[in-house]
SERO-4910 file (N, C-alpha, C, O; in steps of 0.05 Angstrom, whole numbers):
BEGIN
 pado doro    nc1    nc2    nc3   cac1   cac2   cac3    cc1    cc2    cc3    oc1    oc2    oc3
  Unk    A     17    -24      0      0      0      0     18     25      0     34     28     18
  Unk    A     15     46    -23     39     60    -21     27     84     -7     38    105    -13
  Unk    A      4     88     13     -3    110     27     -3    100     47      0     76     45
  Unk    A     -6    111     78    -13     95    104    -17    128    118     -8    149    109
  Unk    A    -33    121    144    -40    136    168    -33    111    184    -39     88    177
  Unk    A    -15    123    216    -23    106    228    -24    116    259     -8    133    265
  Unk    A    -40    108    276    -51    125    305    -22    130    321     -6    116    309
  Unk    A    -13    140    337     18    146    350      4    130    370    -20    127    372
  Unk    A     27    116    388     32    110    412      5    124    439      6    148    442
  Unk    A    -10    113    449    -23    129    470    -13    153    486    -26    173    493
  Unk    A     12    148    490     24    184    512     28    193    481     15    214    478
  Unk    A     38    188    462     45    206    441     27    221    427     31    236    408
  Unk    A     -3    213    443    -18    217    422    -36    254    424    -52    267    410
  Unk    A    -23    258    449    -42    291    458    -20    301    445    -22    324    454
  Unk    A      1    301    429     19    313    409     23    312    390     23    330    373
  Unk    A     29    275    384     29    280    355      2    269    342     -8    249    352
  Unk    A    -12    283    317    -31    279    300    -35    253    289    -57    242    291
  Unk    A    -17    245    278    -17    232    262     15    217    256     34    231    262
  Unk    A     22    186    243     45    179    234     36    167    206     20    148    205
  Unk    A     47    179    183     44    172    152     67    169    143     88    180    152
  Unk    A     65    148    121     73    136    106     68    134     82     46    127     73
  Unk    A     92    144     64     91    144     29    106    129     24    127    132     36
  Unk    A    106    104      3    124     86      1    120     85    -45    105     72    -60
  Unk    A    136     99    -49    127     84    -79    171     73    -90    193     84    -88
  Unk    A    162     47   -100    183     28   -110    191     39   -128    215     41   -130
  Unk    A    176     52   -150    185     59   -179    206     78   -169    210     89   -148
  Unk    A    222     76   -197    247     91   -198    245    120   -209    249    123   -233
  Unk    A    240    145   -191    229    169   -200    245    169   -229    232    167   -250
  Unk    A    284    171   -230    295    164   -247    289    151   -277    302    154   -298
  Unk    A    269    138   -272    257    129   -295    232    129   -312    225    119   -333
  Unk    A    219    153   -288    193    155   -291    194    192   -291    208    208   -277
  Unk    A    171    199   -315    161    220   -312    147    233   -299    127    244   -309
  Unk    A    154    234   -266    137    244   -244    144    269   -243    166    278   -244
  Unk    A    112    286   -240    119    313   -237    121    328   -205    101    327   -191
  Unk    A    140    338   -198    149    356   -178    122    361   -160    101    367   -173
  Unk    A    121    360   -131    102    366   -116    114    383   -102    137    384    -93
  Unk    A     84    409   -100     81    430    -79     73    434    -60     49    440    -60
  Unk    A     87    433    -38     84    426     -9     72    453     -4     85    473    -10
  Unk    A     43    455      9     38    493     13     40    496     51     34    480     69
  Unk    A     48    514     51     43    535     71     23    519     98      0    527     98
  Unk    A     27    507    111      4    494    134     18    504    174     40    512    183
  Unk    A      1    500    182     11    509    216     27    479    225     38    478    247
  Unk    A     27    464    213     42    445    228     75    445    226     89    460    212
  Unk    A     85    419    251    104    422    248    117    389    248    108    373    264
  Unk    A    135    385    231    128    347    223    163    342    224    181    358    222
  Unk    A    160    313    229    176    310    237    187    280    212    170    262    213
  Unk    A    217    274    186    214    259    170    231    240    167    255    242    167
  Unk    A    218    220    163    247    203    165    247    194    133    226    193    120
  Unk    A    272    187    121    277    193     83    293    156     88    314    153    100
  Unk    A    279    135     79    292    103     89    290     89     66    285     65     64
  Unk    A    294    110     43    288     89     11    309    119      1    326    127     16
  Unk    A    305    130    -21    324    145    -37    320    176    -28    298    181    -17
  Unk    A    340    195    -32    339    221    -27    317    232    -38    310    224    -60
  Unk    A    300    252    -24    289    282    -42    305    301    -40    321    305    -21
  Unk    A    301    317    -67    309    339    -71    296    364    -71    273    357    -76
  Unk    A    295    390    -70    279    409    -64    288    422    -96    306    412   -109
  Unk    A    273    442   -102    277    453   -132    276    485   -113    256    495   -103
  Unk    A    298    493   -114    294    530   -111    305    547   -131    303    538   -154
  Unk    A    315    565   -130    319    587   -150    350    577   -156    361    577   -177
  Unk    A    359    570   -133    386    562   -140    395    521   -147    411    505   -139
  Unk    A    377    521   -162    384    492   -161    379    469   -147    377    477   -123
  Unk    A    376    447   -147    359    424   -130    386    422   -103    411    418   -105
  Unk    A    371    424    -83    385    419    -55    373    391    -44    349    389    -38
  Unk    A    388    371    -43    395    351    -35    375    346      1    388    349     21
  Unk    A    353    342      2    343    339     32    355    319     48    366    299     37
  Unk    A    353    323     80    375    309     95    355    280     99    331    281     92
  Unk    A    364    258    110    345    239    113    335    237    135    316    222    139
  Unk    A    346    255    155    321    252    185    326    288    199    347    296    208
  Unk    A    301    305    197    303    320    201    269    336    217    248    324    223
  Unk    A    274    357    220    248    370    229    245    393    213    261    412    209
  Unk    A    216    387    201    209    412    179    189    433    202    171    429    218
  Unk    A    204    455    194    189    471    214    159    484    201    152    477    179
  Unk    A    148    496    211    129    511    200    131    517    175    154    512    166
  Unk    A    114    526    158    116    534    128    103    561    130     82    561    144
  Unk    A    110    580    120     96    600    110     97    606     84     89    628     80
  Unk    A    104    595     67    117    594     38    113    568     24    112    549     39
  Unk    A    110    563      1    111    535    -15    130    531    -25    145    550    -30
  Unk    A    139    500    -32    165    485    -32    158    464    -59    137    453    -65
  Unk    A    178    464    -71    180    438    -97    199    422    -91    223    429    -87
  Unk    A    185    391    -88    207    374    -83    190    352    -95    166    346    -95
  Unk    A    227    338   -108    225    315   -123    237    293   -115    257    294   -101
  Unk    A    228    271   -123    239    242   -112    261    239   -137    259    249   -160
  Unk    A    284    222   -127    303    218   -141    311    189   -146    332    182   -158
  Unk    A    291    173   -133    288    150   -132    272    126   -132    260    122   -153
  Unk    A    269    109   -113    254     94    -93    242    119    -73    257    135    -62
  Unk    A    217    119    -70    199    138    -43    201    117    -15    199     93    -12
  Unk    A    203    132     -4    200    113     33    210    132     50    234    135     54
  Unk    A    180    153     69    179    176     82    163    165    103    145    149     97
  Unk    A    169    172    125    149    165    148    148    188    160    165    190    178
  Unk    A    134    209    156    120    231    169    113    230    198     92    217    200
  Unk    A    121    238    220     98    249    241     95    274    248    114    286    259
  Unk    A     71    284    243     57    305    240     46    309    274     41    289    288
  Unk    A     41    335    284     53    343    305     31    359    303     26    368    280
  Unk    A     11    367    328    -16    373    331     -2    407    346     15    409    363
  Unk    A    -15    427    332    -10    457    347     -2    469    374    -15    483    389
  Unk    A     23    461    377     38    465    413     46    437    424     51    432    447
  Unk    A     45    414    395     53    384    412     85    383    408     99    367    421
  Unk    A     92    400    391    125    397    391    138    398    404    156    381    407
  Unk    A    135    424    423    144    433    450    158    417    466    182    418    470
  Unk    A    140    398    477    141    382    499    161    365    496    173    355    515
  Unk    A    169    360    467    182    336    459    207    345    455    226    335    466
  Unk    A    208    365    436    234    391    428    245    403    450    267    398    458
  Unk    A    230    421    460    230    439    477    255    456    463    277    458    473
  Unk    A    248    469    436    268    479    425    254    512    413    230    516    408
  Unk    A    271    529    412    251    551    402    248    551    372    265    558    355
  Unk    A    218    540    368    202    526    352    208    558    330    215    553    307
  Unk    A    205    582    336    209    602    309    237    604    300    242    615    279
  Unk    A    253    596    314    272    592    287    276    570    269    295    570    253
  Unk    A    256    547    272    250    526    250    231    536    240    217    518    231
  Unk    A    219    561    234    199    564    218    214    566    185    236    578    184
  Unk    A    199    552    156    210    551    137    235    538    132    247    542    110
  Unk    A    249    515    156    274    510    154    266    479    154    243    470    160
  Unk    A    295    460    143    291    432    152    321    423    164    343    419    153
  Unk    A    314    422    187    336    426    205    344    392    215    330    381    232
  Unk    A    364    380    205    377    353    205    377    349    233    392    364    244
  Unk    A    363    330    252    371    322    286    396    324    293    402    335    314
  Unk    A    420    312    272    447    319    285    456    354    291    474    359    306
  Unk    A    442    372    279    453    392    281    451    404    310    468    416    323
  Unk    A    425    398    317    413    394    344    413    377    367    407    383    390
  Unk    A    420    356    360    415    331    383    451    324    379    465    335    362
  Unk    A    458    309    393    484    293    391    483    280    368    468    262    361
  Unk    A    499    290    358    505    270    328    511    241    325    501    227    307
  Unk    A    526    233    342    534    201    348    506    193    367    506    172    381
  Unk    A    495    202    367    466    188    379    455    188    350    448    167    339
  Unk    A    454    206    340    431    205    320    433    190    296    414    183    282
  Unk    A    469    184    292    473    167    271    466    141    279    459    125    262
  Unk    A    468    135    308    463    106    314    430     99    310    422     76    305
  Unk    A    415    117    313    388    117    316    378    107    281    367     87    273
  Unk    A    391    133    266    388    125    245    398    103    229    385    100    208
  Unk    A    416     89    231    422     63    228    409     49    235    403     32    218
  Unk    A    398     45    256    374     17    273    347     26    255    335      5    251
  Unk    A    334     45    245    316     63    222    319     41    203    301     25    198
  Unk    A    344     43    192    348     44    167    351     11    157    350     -1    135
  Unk    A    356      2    188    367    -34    185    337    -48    193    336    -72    190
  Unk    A    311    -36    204    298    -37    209    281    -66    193    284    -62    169
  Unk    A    270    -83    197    260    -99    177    228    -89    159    223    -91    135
  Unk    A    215    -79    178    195    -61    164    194    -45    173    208    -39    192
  Unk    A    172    -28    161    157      3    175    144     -4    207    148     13    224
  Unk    A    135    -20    212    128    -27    233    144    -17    259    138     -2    277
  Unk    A    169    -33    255    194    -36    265    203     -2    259    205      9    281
  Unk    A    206      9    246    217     33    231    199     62    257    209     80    271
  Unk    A    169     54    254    158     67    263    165     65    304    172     82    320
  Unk    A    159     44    304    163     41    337    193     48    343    197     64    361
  Unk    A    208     41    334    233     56    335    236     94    339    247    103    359
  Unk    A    229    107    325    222    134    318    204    144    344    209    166    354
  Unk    A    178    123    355    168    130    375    173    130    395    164    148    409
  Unk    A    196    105    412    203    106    433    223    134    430    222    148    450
  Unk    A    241    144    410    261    164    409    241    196    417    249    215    430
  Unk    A    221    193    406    206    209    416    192    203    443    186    226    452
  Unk    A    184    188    457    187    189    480    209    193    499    208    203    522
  Unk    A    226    184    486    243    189    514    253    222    516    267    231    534
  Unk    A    244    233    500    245    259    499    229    278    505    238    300    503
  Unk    A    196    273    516    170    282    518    177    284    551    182    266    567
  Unk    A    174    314    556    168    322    579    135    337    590    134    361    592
  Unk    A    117    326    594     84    331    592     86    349    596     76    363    579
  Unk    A     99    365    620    107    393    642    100    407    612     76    415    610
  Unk    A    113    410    597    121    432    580     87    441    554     86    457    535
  Unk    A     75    430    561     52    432    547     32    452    554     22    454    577
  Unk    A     26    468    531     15    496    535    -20    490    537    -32    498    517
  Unk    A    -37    478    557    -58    483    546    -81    506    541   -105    502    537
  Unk    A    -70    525    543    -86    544    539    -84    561    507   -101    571    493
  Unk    A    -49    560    504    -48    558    473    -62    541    470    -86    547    468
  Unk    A    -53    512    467    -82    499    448   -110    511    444   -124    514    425
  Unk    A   -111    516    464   -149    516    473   -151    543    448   -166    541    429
  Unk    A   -134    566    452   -133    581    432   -129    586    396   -136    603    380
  Unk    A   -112    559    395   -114    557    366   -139    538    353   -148    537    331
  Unk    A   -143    529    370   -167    520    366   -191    544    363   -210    538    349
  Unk    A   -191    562    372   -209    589    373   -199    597    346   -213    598    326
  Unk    A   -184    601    347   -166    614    313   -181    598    292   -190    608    271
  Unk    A   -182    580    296   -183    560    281   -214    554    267   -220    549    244
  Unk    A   -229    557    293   -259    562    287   -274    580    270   -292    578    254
  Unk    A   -250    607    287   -255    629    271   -248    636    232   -251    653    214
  Unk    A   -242    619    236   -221    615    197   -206    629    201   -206    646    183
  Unk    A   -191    632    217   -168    653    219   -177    685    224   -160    698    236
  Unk    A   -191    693    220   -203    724    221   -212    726    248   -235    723    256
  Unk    A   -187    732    263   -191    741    300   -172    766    295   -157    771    276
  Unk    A   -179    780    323   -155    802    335   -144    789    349   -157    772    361
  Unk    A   -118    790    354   -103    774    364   -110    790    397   -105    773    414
  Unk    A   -118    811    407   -119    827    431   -141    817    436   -143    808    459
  Unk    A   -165    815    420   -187    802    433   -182    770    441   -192    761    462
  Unk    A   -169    756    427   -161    716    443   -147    723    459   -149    707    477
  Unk    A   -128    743    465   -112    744    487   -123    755    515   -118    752    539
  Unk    A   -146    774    496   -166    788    529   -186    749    538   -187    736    559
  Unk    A   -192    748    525   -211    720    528   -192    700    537   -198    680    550
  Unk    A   -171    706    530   -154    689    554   -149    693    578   -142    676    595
  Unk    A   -152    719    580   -139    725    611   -108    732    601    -92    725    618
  Unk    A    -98    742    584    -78    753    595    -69    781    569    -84    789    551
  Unk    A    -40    793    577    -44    817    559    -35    806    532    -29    782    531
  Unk    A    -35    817    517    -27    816    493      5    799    489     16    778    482
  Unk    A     10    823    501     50    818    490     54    780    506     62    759    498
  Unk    A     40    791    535     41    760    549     34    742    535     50    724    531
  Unk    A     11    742    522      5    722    499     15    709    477     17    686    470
  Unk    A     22    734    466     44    720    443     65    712    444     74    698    426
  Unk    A     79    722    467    109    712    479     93    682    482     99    666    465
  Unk    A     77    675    498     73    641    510     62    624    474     71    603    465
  Unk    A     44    637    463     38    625    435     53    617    416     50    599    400
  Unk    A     83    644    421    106    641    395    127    612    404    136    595    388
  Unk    A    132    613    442    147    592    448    127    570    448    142    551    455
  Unk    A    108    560    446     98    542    449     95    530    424    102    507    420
  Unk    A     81    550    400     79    534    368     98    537    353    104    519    338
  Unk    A    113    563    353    132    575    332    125    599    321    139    619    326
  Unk    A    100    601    303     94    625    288     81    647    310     76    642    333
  Unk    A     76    677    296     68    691    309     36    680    323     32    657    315
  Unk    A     12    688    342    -11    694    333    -22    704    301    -39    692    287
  Unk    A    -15    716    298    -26    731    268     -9    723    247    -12    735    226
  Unk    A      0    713    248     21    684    223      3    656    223    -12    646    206
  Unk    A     10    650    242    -15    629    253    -45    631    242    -56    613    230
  Unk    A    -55    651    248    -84    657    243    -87    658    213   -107    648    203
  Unk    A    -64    672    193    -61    681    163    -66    646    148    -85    634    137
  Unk    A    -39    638    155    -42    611    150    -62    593    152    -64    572    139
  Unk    A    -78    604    173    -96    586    176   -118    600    161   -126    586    142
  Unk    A   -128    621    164   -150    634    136   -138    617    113   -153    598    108
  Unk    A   -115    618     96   -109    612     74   -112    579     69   -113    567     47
  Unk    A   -114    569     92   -128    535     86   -149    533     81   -159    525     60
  Unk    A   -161    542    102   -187    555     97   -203    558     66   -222    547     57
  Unk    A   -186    578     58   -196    595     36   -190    572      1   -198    575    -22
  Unk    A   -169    545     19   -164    532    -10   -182    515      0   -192    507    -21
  Unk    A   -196    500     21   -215    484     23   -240    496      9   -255    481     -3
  Unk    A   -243    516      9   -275    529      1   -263    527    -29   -281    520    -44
  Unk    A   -243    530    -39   -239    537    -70   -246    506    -85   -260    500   -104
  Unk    A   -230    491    -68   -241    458    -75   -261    452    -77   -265    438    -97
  Unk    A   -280    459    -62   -312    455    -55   -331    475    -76   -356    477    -77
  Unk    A   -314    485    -88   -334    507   -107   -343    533   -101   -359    545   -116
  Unk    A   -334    546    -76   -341    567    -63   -327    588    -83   -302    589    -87
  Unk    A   -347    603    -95   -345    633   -101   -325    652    -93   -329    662    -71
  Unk    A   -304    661   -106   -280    669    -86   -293    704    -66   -283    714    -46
  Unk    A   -321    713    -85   -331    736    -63   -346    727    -37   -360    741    -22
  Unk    A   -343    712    -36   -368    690    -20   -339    679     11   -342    681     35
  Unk    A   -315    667     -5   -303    666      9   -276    693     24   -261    690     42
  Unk    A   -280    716      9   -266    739     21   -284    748     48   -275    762     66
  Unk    A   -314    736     45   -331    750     67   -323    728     89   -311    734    109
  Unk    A   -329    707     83   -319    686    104   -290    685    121   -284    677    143
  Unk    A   -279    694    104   -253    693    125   -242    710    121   -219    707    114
  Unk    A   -254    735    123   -241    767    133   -226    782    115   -216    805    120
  Unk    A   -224    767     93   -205    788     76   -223    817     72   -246    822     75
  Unk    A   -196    836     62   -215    860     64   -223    864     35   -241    880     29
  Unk    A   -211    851     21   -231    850     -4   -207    831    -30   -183    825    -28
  Unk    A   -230    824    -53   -220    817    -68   -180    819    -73   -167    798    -71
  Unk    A   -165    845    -81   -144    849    -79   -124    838    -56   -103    826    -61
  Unk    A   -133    843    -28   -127    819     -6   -119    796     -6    -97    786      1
  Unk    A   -143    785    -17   -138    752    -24   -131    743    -39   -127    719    -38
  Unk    A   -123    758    -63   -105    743    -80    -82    752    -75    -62    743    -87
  Unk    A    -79    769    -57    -45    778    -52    -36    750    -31    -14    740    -32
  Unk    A    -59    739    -13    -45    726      9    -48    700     -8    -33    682      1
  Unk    A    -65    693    -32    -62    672    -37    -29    661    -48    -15    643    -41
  Unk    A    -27    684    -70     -9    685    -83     20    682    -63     39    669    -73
  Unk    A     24    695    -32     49    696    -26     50    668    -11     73    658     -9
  Unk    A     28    654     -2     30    630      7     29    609    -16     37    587     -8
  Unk    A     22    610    -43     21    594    -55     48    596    -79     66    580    -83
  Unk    A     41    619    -90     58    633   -116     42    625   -137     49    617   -159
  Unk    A     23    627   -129      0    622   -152    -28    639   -141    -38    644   -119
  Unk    A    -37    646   -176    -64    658   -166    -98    642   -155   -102    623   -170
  Unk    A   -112    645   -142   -136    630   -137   -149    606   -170   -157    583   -172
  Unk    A   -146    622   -181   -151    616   -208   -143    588   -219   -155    568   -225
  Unk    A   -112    598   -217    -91    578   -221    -96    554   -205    -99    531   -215
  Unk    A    -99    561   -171    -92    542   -154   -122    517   -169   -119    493   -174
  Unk    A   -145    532   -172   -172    514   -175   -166    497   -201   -179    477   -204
  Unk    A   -146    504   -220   -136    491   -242   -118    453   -229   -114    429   -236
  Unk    A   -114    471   -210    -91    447   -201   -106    427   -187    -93    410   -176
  Unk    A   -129    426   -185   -140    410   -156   -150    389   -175   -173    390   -183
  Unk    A   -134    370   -182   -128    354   -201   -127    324   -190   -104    316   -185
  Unk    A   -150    303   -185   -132    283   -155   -119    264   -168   -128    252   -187
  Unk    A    -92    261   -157    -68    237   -162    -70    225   -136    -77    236   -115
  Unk    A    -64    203   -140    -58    183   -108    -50    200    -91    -65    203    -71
  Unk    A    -26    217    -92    -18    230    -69    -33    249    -57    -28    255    -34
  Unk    A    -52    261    -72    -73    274    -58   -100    265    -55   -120    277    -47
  Unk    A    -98    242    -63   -123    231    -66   -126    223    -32   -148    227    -21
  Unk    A   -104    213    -18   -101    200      4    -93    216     23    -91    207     46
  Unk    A    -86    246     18    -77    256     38    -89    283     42    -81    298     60
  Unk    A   -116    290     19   -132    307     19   -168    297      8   -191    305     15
  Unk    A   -161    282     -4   -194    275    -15   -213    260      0   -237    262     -1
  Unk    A   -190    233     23   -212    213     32   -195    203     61   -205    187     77
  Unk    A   -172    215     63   -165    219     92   -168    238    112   -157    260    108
  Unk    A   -183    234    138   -194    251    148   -171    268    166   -158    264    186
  Unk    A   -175    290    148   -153    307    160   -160    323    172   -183    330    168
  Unk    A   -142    337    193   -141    351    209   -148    374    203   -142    384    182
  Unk    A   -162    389    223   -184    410    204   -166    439    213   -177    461    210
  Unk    A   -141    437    222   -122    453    226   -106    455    193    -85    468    189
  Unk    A   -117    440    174    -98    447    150   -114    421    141   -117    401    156
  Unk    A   -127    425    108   -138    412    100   -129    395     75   -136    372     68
  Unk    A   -104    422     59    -90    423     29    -59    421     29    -44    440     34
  Unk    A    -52    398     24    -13    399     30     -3    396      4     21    403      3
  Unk    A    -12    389    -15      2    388    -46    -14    395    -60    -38    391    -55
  Unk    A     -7    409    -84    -13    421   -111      1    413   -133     -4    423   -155
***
């Protein structure tokens, strides 16, 4: 089966979302596969690369991705291609579940993919990744990856009142004052966003943007009228929303509804897997 979801560990589970799996055998090398666009989402995931390299496509040429790393936040979209054999085991990390586990300041991984050795002990991490890599299946591959994240999960460090708040964000389609969730919290402003920025990474109002703009590509999927959806989620008008579509996507609304095209890979990870209603659209 070259897609998979699979439930995390019980303590792992008030953090991380979800553990997925992309597995395709064919030889990208040999095959005419076209480049996927990873967009802009509030999560923050965590990858293990146990079959051939990806590569990223930027302005300057394909950069080589590391094989076990932490992708931070996105506020931007990304092109990356398989150069091989596919075999990715994703875990995807629920709004303030990183924290506990990292306990790292989550905004300077925003837009980065930051290799564990650069961060963790290197001679730990090569050994880890060798027992990964010698692994007999995903099974094995995955429970491996989970105990490493346990033994790293400190509960202490878990914000629940952020949560409780991006979840408000969240309701709202992104279109809040960031001074009004912070008065409804009980605390001031600046207090707020200092505890929201260490706890998820992005600002409040980065956070909230991102999250309108999921938003706004779920309703585009669904057939929603793009005047229909500027009223729904707060843009101040037409010119707005195609500016924020465009800087999160690099494409216009137009364009993006051209693309919603289903291939396996989105067939399974947007059309009929129940995803997390914190981000609904991950490739284009």
């Amino acid at each position: 089966m070259p897609y998979q979801t699979i439930q995390p560990h019980e303590r792992l589970a008030p953090f991380v979302e979800n553990i997925w799996v992309q597995e395709d055998l064919r030889d990208a090398a040999r095959e005419a596969f076209v480049p996927t666009t990873v967009l802009p989402t509030t999560r923050l995931d965590m990858l293990f690369f146990y079959r051939d390299p990806f590569i990223e496509l930027g302005v300057d040429g394909p950069l080589r991705l590391p094989r076990f790393f932490l992708l931070g936040q996105k506020t931007r979209p990304d092109s990356v291609a398989a150069t091989g054999q596919t075999g990715i085991i994703i875990f995807s990390f629920k709004p303030g579940g990183g924290f506990p586990i990292f306990n790292l300041p989550l905004h300077e991984f925003i837009d980065c993919k930051i290799p564990f050795s650069e961060f963790m002990n290197p001679a730990e991490i090569a050994v880890l990744e060798d027992r990964v890599m010698n692994a007999e299946n995903n099974h094995q591959r995955i429970d491996i990856l989970q105990a490493f994240l346990l033994s790293l999960l400190d509960e202490n460090q878990f914000d629940p009142l952020v949560r409780h708040t991006t979840q408000v964000i969240n309701t709202q389609l992104g279109n809040i004052r960031v001074s009004s969730v912070a008065e409804d919290a009980g605390l001031g402003r600046r207090q707020y966003e200092r505890r929201f920025r260490s706890s998820i990474g992005l600002s409040p109002r980065k956070f909230a943007n991102v999250i309108r703009f999921q938003k706004a590509l779920l309703m585009l999927r669904q057939g929603v009228h793009w005047a229909d959806i500027v009223v729904k989620c707060g843009y101040y008008d037409q010119a707005h929303f195609i500016k924020e579509v465009k800087t999160f996507s690099g494409l216009t609304p137009n364009a993006i509804r051209e693309n919603f095209q289903p291939t396996p890979l989105k067939s399974f990870f947007q059309y009929h897997l129940t995803m997390s209603h914190f981000y609904n659209t991950l490739y284009l």
